[in-house]
C-alpha positions in Angstrom: -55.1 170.1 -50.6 -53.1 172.6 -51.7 -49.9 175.0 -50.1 -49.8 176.6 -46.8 -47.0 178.2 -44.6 -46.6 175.8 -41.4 -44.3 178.2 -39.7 -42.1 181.4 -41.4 -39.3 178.4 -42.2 -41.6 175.8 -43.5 -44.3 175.4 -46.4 -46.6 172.3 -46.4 -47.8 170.8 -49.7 -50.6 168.4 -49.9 -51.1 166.6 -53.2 -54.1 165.8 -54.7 -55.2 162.2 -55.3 -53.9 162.2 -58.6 -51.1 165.3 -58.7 -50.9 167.1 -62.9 -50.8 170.1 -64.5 -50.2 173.6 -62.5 -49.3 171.4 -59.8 -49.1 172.6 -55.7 -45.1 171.1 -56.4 -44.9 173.8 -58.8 -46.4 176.6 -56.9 -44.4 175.7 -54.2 -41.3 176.0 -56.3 -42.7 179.7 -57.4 -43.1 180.0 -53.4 -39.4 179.6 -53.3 -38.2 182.2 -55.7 -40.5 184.9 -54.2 -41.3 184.6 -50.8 -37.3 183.8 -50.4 -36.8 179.9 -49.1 -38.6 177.6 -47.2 -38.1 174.4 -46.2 -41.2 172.2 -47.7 -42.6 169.0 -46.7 -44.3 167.5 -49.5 -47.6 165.3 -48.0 -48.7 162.1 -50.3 -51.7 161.0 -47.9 -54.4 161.5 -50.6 -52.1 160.5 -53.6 -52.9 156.9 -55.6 -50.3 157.5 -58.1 -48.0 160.1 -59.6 -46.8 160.6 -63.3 -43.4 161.1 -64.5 -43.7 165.0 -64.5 -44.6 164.4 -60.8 -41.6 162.9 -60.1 -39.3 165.5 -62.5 -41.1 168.2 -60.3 -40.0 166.7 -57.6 -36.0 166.6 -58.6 -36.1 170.3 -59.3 -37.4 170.9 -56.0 -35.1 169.1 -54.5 -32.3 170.5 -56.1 -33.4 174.1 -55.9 -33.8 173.4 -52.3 -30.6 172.1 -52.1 -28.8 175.2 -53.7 -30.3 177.4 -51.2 -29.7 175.0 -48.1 -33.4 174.2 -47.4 -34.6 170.8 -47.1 -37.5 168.4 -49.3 -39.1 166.4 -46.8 -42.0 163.5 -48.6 -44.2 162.1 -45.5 -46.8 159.5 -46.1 -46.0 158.3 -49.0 -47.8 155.0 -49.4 -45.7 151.7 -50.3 -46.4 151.7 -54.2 -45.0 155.2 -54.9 -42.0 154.2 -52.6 -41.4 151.1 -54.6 -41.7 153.4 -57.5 -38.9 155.5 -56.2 -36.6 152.9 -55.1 -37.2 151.4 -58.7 -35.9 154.1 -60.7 -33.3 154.8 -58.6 -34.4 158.0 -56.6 -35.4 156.9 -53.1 -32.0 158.3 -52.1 -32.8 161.3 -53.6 -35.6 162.0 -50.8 -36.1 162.2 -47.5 -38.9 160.5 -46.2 -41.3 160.3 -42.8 -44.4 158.4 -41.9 -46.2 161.6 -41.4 -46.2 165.1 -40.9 -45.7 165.2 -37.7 -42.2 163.3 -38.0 -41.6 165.8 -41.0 -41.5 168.5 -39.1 -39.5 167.1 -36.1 -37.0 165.9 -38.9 -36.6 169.8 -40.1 -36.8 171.1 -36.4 -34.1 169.0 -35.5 -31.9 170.1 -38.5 -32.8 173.2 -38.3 -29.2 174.5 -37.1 -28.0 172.7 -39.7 -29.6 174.8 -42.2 -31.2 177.6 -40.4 
């Protein structure tokens, strides 16, 4: 668990089973604003649910992301969370891989896109 640099363009965050509090989102978000922007992939492998400041951290990720042309990429995120998502409305908000693996093929291939 926790937030590691994958490559000098890309942060990995893995989520604990049960993700609250000073979260790894929200270190990762402080990652942003100092270390200057990353793109980060966002790992759900361990995770049995999230809560609803989960989720909001998730949104100002994105969107902070967004503003500086970096990328939110959620891998294995298992089918509850997903129906979640999609049941609130958000599963267009988020990109999403089977692992991290694909993640970072997805960025790589985007990459002159947004590099």
């Amino acid at each position: 668990m926790g937030v590691q640099n994958l490559t000098e363009e890309i942060v990995l965050v893995t989520l604990p089973k049960q993700p609250q509090g000073d979260s790894e989102i929200e270190r990762a978000t402080r990652m942003i604003h100092t270390d200057g922007a990353h793109h980060v992939i966002i790992d759900f492998s361990l995770v049995d649910m999230i809560s609803s400041s989960t989720i909001s951290e998730l949104i100002i990720i994105e969107n902070e992301l967004h503003e500086v042309d970096r990328q939110l990429v959620l891998c294995s995120v298992p089918q509850k969370i997903q129906r979640l998502l999609t049941h609130v409305g958000l599963q267009s908000l988020f990109r999403c891989t089977d692992n991290e693996f694909a993640a970072l093929q997805l960025l790589n291939s985007t990459e002159c896109w947004y590099g």
